[in-house]
N, C-alpha and C positions, 0 to 999 in steps of 0.2 A: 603588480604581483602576477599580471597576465590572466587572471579573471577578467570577463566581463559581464554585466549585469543584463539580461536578457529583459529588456522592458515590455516586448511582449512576448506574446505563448505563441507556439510553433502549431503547425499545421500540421507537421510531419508525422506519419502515427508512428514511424522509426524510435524517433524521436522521444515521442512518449514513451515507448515500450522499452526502451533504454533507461532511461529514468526509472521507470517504474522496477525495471529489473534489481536498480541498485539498492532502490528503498527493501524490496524482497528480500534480498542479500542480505542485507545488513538484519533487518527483524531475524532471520532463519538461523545467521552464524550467531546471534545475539542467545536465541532461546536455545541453541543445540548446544554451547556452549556455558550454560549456565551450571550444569553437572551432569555426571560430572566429567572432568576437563580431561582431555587427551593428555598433556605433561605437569610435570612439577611445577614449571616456570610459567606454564599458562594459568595452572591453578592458584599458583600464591599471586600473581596480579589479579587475576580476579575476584579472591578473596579479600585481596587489597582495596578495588578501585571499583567495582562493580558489584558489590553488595552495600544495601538491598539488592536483589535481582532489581534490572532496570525494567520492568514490564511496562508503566506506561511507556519507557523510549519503545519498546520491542512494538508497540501497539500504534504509538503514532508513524512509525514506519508502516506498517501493515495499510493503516487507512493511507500515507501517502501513494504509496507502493498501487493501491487499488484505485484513487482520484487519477491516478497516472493512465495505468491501462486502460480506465473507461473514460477517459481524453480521447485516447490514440484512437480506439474502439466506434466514438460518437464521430470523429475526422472521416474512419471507414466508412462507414454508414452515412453521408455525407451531412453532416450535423456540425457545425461550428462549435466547439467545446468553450463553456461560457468561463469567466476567469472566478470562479466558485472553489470550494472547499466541499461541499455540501453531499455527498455521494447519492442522497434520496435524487436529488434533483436532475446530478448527472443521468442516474438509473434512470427516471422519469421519459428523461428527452431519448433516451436512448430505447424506451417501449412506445414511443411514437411508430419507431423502424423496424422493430424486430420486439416484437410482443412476447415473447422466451425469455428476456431480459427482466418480467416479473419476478421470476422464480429469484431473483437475486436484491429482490429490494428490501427483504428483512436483514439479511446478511449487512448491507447498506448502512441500514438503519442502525444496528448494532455498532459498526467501525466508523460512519460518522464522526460518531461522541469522540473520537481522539485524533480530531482536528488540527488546527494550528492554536485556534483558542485555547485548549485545555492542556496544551504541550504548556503553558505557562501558568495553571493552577496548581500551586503549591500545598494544596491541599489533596489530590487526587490521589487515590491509591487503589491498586489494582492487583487481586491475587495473580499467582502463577496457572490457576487453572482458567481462569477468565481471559488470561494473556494469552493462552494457548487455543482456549475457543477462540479469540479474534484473528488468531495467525489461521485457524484452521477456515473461519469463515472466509480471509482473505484467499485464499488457495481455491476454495468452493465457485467463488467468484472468476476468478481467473481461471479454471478448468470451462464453464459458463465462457467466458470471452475467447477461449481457445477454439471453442468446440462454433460460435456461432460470428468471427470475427478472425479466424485464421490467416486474413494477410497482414495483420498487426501482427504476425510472429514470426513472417517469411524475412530471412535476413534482408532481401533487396528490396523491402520495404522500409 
């Protein structure tokens, strides 16, 4: 199909922050698009195919979106990014380097919880206002690695 499967993780912080861009993407067009909808035709598929609102999907992008950029971020800082899920843990090793990086470990802790594990609990359910706090945590975080990790976002990186 011309896929292939990446067996290990990239070093490249480019890399990550690409990645991460698209997990961002897709959460951002996900919740702006929930209502209400710019056309006719976007809104009857929506009302079709995307209600429930999908707030855990909006949410498990958000924590990929953010596992992504504190990858690239922990590479900058010259930190080997460990093949985890876990965002405390990334934040962790990442205030070994840059002790600012506190400021963002409750945020962390909050987007964690919508992992890869819980992307396959069928039981999980998450308002629209909780979905919006994790989109907005996830942005908090990323203004945070802008502001203290700026060559993760320079294009020739």
């Amino acid at each position: 199909m011309g896929y292939e499967f990446m067996a290990e993780q990239t070093n490249a912080p480019r890399e990550w922050r690409l990645l991460a861009e698209r997990d961002m993407a897709v959460a951002e067009y996900l919740a702006a698009n929930m209502r209400p909808t710019p056309t006719e035709a976007v809104a009857e598929y929506l009302a079709a195919n995307m209600r429930p609102t999908p707030t855990e999907v909006i949410a498990f992008h958000c924590q990929q979106a953010t596992e992504k950029y504190l990858k690239g971020a922990l590479v900058i800082i010259g930190e080997e990014p460990p093949y985890i899920h876990d965002l405390n843990k990334l934040c962790k090793l990442a205030i070994k380097h840059r002790p600012s990086f506190t400021s963002i470990l409750s945020p962390c802790a909050i987007i964690t919880q919508f992992s890869v594990q819980p992307r396959y609990d069928f039981g999980l359910s998450l308002s629209e206002d909780d979905m919006r706090l994790v989109l907005a945590h996830a942005k908090t975080i990323l203004e945070l690695l802008e502001k203290e990790t700026p060559e993760l976002f320079r294009e020739n990186n």
